[in-house]
VMD Tcl script that draws the C-alpha trace (Angstrom):
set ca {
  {0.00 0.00 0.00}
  {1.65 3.52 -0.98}
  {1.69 6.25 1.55}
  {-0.82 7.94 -0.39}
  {-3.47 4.90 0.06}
  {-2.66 4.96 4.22}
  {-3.26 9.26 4.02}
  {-6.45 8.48 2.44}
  {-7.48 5.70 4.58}
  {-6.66 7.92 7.68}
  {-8.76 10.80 6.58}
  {-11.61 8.16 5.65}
  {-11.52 6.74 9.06}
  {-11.25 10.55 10.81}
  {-14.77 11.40 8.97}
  {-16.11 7.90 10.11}
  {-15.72 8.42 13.50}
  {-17.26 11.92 14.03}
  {-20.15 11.08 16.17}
  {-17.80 9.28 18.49}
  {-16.42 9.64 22.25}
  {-13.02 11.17 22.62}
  {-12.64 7.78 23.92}
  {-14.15 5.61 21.46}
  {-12.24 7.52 19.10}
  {-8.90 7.21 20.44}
  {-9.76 3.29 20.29}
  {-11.02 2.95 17.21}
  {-7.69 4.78 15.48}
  {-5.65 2.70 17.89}
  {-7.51 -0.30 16.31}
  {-6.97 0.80 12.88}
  {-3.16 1.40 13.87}
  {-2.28 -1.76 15.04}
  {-3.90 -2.93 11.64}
  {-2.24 -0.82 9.35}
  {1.48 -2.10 11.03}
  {0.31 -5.93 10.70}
  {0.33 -4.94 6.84}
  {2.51 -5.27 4.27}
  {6.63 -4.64 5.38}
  {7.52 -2.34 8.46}
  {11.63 -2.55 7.81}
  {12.32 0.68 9.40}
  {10.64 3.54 12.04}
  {12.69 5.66 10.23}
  {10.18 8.13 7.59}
  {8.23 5.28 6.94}
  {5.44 5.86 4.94}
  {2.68 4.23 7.69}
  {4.10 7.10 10.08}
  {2.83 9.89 8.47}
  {-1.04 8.20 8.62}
  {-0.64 7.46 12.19}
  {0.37 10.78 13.03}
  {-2.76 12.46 11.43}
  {-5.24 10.00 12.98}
  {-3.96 10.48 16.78}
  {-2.44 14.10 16.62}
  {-4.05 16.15 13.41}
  {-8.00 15.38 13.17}
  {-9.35 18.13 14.89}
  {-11.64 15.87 16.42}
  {-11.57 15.56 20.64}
  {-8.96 12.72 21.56}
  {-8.46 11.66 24.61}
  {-4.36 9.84 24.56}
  {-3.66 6.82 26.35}
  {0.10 7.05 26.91}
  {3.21 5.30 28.75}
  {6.04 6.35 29.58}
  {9.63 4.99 30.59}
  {12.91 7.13 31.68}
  {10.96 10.34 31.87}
  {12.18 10.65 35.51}
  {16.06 10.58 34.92}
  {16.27 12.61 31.63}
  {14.02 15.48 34.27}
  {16.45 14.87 37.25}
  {19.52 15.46 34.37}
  {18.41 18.25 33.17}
  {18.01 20.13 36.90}
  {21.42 19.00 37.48}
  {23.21 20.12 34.92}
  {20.85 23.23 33.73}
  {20.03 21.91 30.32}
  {18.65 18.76 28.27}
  {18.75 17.87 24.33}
  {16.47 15.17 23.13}
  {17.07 13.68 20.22}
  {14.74 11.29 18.16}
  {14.61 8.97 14.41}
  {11.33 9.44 13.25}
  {9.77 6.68 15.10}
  {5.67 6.36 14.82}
  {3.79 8.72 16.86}
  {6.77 10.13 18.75}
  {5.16 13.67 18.66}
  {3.81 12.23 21.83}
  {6.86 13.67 23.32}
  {5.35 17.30 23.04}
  {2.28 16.67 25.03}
  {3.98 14.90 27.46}
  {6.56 17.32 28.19}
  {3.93 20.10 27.96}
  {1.69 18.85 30.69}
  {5.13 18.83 33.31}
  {5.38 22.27 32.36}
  {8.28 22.41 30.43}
  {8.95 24.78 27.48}
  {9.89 23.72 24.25}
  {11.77 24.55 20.82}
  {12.32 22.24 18.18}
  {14.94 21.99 15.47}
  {13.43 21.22 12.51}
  {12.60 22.11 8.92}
  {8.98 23.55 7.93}
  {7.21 26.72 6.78}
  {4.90 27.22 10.70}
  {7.43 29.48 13.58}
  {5.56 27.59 15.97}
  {4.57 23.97 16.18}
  {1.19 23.16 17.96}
  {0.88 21.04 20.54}
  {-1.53 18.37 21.02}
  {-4.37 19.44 23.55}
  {-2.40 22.70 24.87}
  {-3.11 26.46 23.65}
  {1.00 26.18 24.30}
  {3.19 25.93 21.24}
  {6.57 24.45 20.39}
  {9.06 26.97 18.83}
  {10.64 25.86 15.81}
  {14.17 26.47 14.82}
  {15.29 25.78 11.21}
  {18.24 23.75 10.62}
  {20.16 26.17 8.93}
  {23.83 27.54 9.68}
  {22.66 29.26 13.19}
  {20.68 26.28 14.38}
  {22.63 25.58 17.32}
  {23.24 29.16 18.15}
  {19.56 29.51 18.37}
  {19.24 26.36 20.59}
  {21.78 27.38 23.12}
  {19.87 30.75 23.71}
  {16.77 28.41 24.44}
  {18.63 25.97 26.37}
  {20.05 28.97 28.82}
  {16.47 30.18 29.06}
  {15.44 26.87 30.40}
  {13.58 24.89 27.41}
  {14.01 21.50 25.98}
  {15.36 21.50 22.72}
  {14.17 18.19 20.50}
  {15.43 17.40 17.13}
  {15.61 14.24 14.83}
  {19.19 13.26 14.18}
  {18.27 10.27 11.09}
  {19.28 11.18 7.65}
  {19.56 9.77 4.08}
  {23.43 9.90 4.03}
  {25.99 12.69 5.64}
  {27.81 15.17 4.20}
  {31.50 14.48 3.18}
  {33.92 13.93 5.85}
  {31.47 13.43 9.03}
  {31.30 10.58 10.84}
  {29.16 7.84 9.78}
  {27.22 6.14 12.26}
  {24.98 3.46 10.54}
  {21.80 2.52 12.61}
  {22.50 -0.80 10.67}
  {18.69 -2.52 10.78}
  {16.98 0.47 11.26}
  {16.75 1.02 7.20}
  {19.16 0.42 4.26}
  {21.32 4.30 3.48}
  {20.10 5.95 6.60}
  {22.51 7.48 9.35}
  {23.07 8.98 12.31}
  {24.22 12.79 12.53}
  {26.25 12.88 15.47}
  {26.45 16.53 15.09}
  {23.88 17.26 17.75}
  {26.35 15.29 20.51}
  {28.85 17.11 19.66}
  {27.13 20.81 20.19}
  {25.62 19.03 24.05}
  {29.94 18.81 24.75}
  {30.06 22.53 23.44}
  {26.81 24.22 25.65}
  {27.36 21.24 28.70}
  {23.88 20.14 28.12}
  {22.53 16.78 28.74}
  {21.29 14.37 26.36}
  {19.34 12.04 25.67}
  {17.30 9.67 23.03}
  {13.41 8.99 22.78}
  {11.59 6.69 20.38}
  {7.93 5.64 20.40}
  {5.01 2.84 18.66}
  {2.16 1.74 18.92}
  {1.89 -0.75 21.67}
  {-0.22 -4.07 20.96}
  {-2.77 -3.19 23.68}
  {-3.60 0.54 21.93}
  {-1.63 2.28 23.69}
  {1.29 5.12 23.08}
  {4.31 4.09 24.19}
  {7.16 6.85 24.85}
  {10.59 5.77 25.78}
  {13.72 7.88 26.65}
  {17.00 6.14 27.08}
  {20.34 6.63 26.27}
  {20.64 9.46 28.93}
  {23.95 10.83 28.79}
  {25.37 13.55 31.07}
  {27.51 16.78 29.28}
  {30.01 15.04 27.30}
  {33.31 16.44 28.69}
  {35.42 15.70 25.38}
  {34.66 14.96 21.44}
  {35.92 11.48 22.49}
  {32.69 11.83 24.84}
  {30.53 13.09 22.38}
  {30.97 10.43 19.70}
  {30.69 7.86 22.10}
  {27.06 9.31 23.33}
  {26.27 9.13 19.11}
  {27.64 5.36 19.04}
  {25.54 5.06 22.32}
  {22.52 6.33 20.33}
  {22.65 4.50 17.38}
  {22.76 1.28 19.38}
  {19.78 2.69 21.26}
  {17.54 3.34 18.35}
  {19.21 0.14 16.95}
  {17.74 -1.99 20.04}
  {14.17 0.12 19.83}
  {13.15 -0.36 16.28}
  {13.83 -4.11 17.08}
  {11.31 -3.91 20.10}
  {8.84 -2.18 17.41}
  {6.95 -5.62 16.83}
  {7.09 -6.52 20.42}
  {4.20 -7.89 22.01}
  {5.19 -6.71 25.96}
  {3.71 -3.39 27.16}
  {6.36 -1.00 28.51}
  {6.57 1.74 30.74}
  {4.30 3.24 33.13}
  {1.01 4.86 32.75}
  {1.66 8.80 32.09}
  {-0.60 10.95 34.38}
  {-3.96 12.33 32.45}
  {-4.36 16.13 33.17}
  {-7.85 17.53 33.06}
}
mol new
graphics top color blue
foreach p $ca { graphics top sphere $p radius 0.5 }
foreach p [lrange $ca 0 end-1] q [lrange $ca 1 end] { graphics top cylinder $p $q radius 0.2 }
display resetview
């Protein structure tokens, strides 16, 4: 099925389910979900063309959703950042891991987000608060260290179709044939002394969102450091796009705000 047959199938189902519950709504596009990644190939999290489907149903209807959501290393990567004043999270396109901004939004936490688009701001599922956006030009990072000193989190997705010449290449390996790592985002946490870490998300098999963060790293103290917290990630997002087809729940329920 091309992406364009999942887009269509998504908006079908949205218009289907109109004169639904926010709850029987979240179920019946978790239902549909779990369908949609039984069929056909799922080689990679990475831009895959189911992603884009799943993130309209849960996060772009415009119809009332109420998330069910779980959550694992949320705690740590929050205790990191108030000890050393700053935290980087970096992702690779997994399903539905915009989850991250409503989850980080309902702690309270501000947020930017490097990342190429036409919108400043980036909305926020079920909050009148936004995410800023910060292209990925030349003055990315200069940007992002301004918003790290003023307290936010900065996300950004480090998987890429190839590197330019010269960088290190750090192959996610099974993640998806001519994709890589950018390590260059481990290398600006040794420059500002932030901490890092990864986060990566599905679809669980009982319906609900599953949001991980590993591969916490404190300030990487040398380049030597900082290329060892990329190798780290790779082998992270390696490890988590094998647990994609896993039956076993994870994490703990995330708190529901009213």
């Amino acid at each position: 099925m091309s992406k364009g047959l999942y887009m269509r199938a998504a908006w079908a189902l949205i218009r289907a389910t109109r004169s639904l519950s926010a709850e029987q709504r979240y179920q019946a596009f978790a239902a549909a979900g779990r369908i949609a990644l039984r069929v056909g190939p799922f080689s990679s999290p990475m831009r895959h063309k189911k992603s884009g489907a799943l993130k309209h149903l849960f996060f772009e209807s415009g119809l009332p959703i109420v998330l069910r959501v779980r959550v694992s290393g949320l705690a740590a990567a929050y205790a990191a950042q108030r000890e050393h004043g700053a935290l980087l999270l970096c992702s690779a396109h997994f399903p539905l891991d915009m989850v991250v901004r409503p989850v980080l939004d309902a702690d309270g936490h501000r947020l930017s987000a490097i990342t190429a688009g036409r919108p400043e701001q980036l909305g926020i599922f079920g909050s009148d608060r936004v995410v800023e956006r910060i292209d990925p030009g030349k003055n990315a990072f200069l940007k992002a260290r301004r918003r790290l000193a003023q307290g936010n989190i900065v996300l950004t997705a480090q998987d890429v179709r190839g590197l330019p010449r010269g960088a290190p290449r750090l192959r996610t390996l099974e993640l998806t044939r001519g994709f890589a790592l950018r390590p260059d985002v481990f290398y600006f946490a040794h420059t500002v002394k932030s901490a890092i870490a990864c986060y990566a998300s599905r679809l669980a098999p009982d319906g609900v969102i599953e949001l991980d963060i590993g591969a916490l790293r404190p300030p990487p103290q040398s380049e030597a450091e900082a290329l060892a917290a990329a190798q780290a990630a790779a082998t992270y997002f390696h490890a988590y796009a094998r647990h994609l087809e896993d039956r076993t729940p994870r994490g703990v329920p995330w708190p529901q705000r009213p």
